[in-house]
C-alpha positions in Angstrom: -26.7 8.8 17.5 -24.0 8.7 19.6 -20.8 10.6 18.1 -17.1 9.1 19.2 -15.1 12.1 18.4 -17.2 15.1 19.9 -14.6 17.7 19.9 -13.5 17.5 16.5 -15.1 19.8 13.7 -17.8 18.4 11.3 -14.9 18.8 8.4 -11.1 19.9 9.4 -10.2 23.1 7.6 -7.3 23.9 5.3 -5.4 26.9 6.4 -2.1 27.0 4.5 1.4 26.7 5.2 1.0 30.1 7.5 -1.3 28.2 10.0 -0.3 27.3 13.4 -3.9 25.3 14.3 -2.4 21.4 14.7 -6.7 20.4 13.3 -5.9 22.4 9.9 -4.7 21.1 6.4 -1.3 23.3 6.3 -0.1 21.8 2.0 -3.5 19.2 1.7 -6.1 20.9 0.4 -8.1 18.7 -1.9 -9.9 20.8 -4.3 -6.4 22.4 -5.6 -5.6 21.7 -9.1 -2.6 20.0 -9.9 -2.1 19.9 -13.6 -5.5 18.3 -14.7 -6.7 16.6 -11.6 -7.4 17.9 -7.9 -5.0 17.1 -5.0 -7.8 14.1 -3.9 -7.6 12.8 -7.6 -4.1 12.4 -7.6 -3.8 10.9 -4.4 -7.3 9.2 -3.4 -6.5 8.7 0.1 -7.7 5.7 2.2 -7.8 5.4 6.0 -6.3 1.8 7.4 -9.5 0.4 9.7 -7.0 -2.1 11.1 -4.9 0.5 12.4 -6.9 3.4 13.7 -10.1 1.7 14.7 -8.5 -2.2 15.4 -4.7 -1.1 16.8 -4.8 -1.9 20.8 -1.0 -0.3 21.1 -0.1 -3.4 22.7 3.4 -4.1 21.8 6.1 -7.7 22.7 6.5 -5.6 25.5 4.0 -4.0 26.7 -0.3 -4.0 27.5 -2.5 -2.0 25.3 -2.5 1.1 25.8 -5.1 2.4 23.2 -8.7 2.1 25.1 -11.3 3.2 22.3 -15.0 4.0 23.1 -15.9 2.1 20.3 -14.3 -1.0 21.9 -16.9 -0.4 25.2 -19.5 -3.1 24.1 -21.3 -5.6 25.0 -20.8 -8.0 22.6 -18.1 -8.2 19.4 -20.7 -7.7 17.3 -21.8 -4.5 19.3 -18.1 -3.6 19.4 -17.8 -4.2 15.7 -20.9 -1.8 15.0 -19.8 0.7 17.3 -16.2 1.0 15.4 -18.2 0.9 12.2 -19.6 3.8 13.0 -16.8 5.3 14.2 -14.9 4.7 11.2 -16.8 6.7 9.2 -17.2 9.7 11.6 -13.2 9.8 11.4 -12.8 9.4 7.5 -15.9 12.5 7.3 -14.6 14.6 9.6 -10.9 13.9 8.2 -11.9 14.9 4.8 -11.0 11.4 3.4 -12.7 10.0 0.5 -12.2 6.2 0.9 -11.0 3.4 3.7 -9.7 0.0 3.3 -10.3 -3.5 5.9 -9.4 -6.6 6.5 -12.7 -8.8 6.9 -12.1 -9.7 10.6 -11.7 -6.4 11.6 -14.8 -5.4 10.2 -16.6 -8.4 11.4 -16.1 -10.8 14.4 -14.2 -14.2 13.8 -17.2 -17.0 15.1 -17.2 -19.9 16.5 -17.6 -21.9 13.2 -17.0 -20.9 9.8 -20.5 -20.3 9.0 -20.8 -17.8 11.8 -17.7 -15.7 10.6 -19.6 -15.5 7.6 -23.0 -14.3 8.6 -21.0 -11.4 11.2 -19.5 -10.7 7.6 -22.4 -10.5 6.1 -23.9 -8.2 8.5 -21.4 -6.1 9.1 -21.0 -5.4 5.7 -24.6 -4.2 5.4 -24.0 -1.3 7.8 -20.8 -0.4 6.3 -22.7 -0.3 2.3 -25.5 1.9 4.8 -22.6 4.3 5.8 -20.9 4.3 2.4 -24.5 5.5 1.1 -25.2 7.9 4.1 -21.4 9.6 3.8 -20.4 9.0 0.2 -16.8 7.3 1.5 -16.4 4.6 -0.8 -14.1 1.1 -0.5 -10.2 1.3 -1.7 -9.9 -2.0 -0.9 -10.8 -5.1 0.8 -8.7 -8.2 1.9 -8.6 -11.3 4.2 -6.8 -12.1 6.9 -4.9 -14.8 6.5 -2.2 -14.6 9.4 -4.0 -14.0 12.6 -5.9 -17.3 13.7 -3.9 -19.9 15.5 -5.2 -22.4 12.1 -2.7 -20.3 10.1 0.5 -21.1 12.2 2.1 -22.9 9.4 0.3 -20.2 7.2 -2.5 -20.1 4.6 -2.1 -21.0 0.6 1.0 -22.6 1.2 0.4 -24.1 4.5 1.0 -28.3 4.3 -2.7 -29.0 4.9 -5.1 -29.1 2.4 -8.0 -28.5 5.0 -6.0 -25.0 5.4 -5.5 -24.1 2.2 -9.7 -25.1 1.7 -10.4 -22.6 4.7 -8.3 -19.8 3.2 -9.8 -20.3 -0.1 -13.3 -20.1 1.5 -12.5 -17.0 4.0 -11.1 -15.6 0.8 -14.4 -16.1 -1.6 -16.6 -14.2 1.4 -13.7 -11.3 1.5 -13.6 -11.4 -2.5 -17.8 -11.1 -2.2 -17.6 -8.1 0.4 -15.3 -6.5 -1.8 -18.0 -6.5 -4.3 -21.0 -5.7 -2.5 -19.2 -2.6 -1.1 -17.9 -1.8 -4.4 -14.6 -1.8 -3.9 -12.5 -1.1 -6.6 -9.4 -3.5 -5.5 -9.0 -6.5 -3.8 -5.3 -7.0 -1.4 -3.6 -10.6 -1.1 -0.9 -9.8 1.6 0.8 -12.8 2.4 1.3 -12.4 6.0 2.6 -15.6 7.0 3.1 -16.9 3.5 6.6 -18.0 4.0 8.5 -20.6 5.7 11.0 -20.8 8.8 13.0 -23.6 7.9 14.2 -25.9 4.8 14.2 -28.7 7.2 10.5 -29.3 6.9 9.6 -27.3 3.7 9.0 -28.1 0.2 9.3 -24.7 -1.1 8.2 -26.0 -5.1 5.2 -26.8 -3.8 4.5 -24.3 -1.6 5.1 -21.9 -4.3 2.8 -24.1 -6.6 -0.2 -23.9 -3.7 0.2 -20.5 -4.0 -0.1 -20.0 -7.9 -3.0 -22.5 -7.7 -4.4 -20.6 -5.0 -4.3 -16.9 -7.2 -5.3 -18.5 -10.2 -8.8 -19.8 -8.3 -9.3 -16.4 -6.9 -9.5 -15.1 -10.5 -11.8 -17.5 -11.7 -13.8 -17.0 -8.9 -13.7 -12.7 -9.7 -15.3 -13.7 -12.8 -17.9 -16.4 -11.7 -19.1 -13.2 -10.0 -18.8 -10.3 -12.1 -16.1 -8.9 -9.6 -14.0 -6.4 -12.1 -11.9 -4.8 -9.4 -8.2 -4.7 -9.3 -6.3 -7.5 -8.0 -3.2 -6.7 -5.7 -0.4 -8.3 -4.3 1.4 -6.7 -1.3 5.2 -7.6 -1.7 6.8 -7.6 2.4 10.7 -9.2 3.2 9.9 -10.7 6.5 8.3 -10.7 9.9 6.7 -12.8 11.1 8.0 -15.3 8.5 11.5 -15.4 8.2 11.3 -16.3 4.2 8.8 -14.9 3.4 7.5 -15.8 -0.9 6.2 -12.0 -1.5 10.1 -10.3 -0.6 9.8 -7.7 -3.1 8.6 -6.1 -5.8 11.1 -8.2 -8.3 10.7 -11.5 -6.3 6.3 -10.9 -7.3 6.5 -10.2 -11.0 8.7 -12.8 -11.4 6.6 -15.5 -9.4 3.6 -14.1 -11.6 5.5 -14.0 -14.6 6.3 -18.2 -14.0 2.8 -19.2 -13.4 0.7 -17.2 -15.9 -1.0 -14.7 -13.5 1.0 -11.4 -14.8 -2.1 -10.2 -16.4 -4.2 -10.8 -13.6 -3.0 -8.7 -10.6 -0.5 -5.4 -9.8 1.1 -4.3 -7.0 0.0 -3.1 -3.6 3.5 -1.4 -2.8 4.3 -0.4 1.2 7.2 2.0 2.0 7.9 0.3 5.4 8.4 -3.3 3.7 10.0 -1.8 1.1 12.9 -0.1 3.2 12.6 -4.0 5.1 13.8 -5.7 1.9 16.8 -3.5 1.7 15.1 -1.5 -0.8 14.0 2.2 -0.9 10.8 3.1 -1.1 11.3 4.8 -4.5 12.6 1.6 -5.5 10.3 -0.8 -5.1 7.6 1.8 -6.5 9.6 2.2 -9.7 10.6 -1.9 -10.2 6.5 -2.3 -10.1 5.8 1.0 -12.7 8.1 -0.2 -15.2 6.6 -3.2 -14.8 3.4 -1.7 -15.5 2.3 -3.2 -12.0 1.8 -0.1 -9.7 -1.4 -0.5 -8.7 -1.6 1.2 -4.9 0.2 2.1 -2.5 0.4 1.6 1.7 2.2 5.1 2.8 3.6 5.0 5.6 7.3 4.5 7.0 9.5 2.3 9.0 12.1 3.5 12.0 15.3 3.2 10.8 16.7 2.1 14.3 14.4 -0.8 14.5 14.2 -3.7 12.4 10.4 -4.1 12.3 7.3 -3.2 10.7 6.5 -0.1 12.9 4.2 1.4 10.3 4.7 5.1 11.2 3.3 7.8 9.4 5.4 9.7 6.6 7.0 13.4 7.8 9.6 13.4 5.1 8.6 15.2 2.1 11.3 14.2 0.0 10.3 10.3 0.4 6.9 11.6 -0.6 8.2 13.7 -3.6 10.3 10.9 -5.0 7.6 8.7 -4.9 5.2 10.9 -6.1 7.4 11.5 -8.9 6.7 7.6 -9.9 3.6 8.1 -9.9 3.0 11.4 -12.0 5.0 10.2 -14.8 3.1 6.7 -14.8 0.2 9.0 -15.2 -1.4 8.1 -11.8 -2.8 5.5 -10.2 -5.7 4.6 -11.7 -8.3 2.5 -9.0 -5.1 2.8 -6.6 -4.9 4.8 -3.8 -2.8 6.2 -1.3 -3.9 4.3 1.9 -2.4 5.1 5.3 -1.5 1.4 6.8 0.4 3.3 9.8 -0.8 3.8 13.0 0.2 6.7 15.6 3.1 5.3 18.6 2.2 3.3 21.5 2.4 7.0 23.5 0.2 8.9 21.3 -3.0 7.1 22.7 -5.5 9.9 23.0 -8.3 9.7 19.9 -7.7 12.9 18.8 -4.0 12.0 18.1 -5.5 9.9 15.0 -6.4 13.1 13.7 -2.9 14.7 14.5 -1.3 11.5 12.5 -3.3 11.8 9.4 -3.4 15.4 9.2 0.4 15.2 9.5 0.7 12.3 6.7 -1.6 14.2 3.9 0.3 17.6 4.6 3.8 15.4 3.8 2.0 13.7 0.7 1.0 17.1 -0.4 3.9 18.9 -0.4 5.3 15.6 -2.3 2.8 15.7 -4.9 3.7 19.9 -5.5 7.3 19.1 -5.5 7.0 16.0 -7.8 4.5 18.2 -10.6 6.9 21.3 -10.2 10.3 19.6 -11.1 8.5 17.4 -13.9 6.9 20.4 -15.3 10.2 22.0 -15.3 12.2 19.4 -16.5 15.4 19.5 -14.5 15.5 15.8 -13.9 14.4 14.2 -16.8 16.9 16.2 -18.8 19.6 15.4 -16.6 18.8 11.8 -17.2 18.2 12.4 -20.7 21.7 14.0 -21.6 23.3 11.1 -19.1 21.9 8.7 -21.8 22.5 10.8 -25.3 25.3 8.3 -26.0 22.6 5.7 -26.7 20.5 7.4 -29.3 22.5 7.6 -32.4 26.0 6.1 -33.1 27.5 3.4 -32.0 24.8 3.5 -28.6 22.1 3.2 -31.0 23.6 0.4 -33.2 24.0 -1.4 -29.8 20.6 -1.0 -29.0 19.5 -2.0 -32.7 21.6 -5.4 -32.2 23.6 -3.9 -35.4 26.6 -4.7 -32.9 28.6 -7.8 -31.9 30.9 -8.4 -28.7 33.8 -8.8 -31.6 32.9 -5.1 -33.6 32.6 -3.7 -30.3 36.2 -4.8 -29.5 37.1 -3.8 -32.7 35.3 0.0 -32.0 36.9 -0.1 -29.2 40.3 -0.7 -30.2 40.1 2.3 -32.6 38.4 5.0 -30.0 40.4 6.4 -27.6 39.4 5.8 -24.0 36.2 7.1 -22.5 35.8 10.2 -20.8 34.6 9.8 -16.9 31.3 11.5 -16.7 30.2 13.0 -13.3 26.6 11.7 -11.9 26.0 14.5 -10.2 24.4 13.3 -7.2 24.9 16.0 -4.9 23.4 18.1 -6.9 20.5 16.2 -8.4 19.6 15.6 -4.1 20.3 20.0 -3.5 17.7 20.6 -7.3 15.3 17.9 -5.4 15.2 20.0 -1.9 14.6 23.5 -3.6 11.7 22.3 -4.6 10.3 21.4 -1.2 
């Protein structure tokens, strides 16, 4: 059978921090214990299909500048086998346990509903022949909702019922392959879900379609048995301008007034994070406090432009703080650590896939050592802990008892002499974070 990377090794080795070979694991090596689980536990990481098999490195601006030889085919359906193929080569080879796809780039939109459904169908019968053959297993599946010119004015929330019917319908099939590939979670990114203007928008409604829209998505998860995890992908804007699924806040609350907050977590994404105005840590923590963190997309915007250019991660100290989120949460349970980036419009060789995810695990590692060390050591959680001592007996814990009253307090206050100013310590909470890395 034809092989699409040839000169890559049947499995990349890890070498250690010492080696200088840019096909070797330098911090990533998966059978390490980390506490109680291996590095591969902890993290469970996915490869993007979209973006390494699907990307064309076309840009506003430019042609595409990726040419795959999985894309040399005949026919889309002989071009959707050939990156099917290919796909699982990369995530052996890579080491990688699981992948995650949107059903079009799997299979080939047809010319009529039924027809997209049958490539589906088809397609996903080679990929559960792979999964078998390789043991790589499905993070997650999703639809997409954004990328047909019948989803201009969006999908669930789109002014035309006939819409919303064909997104409920592509969504059933993606909720089905899910299943049949055993997939463990199932992404709603809104894409488009959004609007541009007030002018022509009932947002109430909208924001009703959509509710309406989730709720039938779980009672079709039980019709058929489906017991994977339902995730929602908060992301700010582009392409939609107002876009309903801003942040990590903006979802719980949505799900909070419609009665879904049992039914789905979060799918959080560095790059749209840091796009709301948030970062990444941020949105990460808002969701585990929540009890919402279900998965994460790692990977990381450019802090000059104001777009999703879904880069991989080189800074370890994003990767530790987040990482840190996720230790103390105790993990992330069918979650994963899936890398929705893709390497720059420049970097257009195949083998620089390899260089990119190689590059991304290595800064997830080192993350995930820093994050175990500095909890197991306590430096920061007893930092926060003494900053909020004040609150756990006296007059702190008679406020947080409701004991108090805005008039007693005024009357505490009258008595006390002023506060004293306590330093944060920023500086060197950020120097105790570095040593570690």
């Amino acid at each position: 059978m034809k092989t699409f990377f040839p000169n890559i090794p049947e499995k990349l080795p890890f070498e250690g921090p010492g080696s200088k070979n840019p096909l070797a694991y330098k911090y990533y090596n998966p059978t390490q214990m980390v506490g109680e689980k291996t590095m591969a536990e902890h993290m469970r990481f996915a490869v993007a299909y979209w973006h390494t098999f699907r990307a064309s490195g076309q840009d506003p601006f430019g042609a595409p500048t990726f040419v795959r030889p999985w894309v040399k085919a005949d026919s889309p359906m002989e071009q959707a086998e050939y990156t099917v193929r290919a796909a699982f080569e990369f995530a052996q080879k890579l080491g990688v346990s699981f992948y995650c796809f949107h059903d079009r780039d799997l299979a080939p939109e047809g010319e009529t509903f039924a027809e997209s459904c049958a490539n589906l169908e088809k397609m996903v019968e080679k990929a559960k022949q792979l999964q078998q053959d390789t043991g790589i297993k499905l993070l997650w599946g999703t639809a997409n909702l954004f990328g047909h010119p019948r989803y201009a004015h969006v999908a669930a929330t789109n002014p035309d019922a006939h819409i919303f019917a064909h997104a409920a319908a592509q969504v059933k099939h993606a909720i089905a392959a899910t299943k049949e590939l055993g997939g463990v979670n199932y992404v709603f990114w809104g894409g488009r879900e959004g609007y541009e203007t007030l002018l022509n928008t009932d947002m109430k409604r909208e924001q009703e379609q959509m509710a309406r829209f989730f709720h039938m998505a779980v009672d079709y998860a039980k019709q058929i048995g489906f017991d994977g995890q339902f995730l929602i992908e908060p992301k700010p804007k582009e392409p939609t301008k107002h876009q309903y699924d801003f942040d990590a806040a903006t979802i719980l609350e949505f799900l909070r007034a419609y009665d879904l907050f049992d039914h789905f977590k979060l799918n959080i994404e560095a790059n749209h994070a840091t796009l709301a105005g948030h970062s990444f840590e941020h949105d990460l923590t808002v969701a585990s406090i929540n009890g919402k963190l279900g998965s994460i997309d790692a990977n990381v915007g450019d802090p000059l432009l104001g777009w999703d250019t879904d880069q991989f991660p080189t800074d370890p100290a994003m990767c530790a703080l987040a990482m840190l989120v996720v230790l103390k949460q105790g993990g992330l349970g069918k979650g994963g650590l899936n890398f929705d980036a893709k390497p720059r419009r420049g970097s257009f060789d195949e083998i620089d896939l390899f260089y990119a995810h190689i590059s991304g695990m290595d800064t997830f590692a080192r993350g995930l050592l820093a994050a175990h060390q500095i909890i197991e050591d306590g430096v920061l959680d007893n930092f926060i802990k003494e900053r909020y001592a004040s609150y756990t007996d006296g007059i702190g814990k008679q406020i947080m008892g409701g004991q108090e009253t805005f008039e007693s307090l005024e009357q505490y206050v009258l008595q006390e002499d002023d506060p004293a100013f306590k330093s944060g310590r920023q500086e060197m909470l950020e120097s105790i974070l570095h040593s570690y890395l």
